[in-house]
C-alpha positions as CSV (number, residue, x, y, z in Angstrom):
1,X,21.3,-78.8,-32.0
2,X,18.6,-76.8,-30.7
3,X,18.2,-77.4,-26.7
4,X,15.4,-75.5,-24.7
5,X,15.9,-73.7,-21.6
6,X,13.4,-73.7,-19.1
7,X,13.5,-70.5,-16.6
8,X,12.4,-70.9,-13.1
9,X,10.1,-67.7,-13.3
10,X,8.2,-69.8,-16.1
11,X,8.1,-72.9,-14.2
12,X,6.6,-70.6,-11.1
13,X,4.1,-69.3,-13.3
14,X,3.1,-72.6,-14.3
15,X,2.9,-74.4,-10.7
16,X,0.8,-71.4,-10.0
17,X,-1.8,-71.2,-12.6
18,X,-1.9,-75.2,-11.6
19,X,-2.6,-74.3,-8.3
20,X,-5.3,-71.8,-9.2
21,X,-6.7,-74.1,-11.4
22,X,-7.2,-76.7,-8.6
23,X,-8.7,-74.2,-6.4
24,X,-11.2,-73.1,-9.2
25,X,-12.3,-77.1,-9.4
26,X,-12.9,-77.2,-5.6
27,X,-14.8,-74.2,-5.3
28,X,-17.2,-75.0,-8.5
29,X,-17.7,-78.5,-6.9
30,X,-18.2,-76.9,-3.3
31,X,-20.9,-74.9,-5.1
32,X,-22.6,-77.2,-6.7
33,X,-22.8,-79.7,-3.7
34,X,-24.3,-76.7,-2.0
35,X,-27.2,-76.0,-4.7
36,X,-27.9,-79.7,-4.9
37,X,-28.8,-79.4,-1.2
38,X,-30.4,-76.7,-1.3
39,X,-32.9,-77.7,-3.9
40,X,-33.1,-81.0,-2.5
41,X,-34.3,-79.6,1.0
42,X,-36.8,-77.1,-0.9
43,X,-38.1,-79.9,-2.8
44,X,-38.7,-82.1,-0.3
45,X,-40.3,-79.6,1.9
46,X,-42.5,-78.4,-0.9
47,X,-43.5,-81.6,-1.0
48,X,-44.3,-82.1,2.6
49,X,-46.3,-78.9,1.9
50,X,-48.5,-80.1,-0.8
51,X,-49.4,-83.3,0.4
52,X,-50.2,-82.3,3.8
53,X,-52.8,-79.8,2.4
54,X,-54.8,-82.8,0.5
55,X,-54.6,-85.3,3.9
C-alpha cells in the first residue's frame, strides 16, 4: 500500500503561495477600481468641457 506523506515545509509553502495569491487579487482589483475612477472623472469633466464651450 502506497500512503503519501505530507511535510509541514510543503504545506507552508502552499498556505503561502495561497496567501500571495489573495494579495495579488486585491491589489489587481484595487487597481482597477482606481482607473475606473479615474477615467470616469476625466470623462465626465471632458464632457463638462465640451458642452460648456457650445452653450
Amino acid at each position: 500500500m502506497v500512503s503519501a506523506v505530507v511535510h509541514p515545509a510543503s504545506t507552508d509553502i502552499e498556505a503561502t503561495s495561497n496567501d500571495i495569491d489573495a494579495v495579488n487579487v486585491l491589489k489587481a482589483n484595487a487597481q482597477q477600481a482606481a482607473k475606473d475612477l479615474y477615467q470616469e472623472n476625466f470623462y465626465a469633466q471632458q464632457h463638462i468641457l465640451q458642452t460648456v464651450a457650445f452653450k
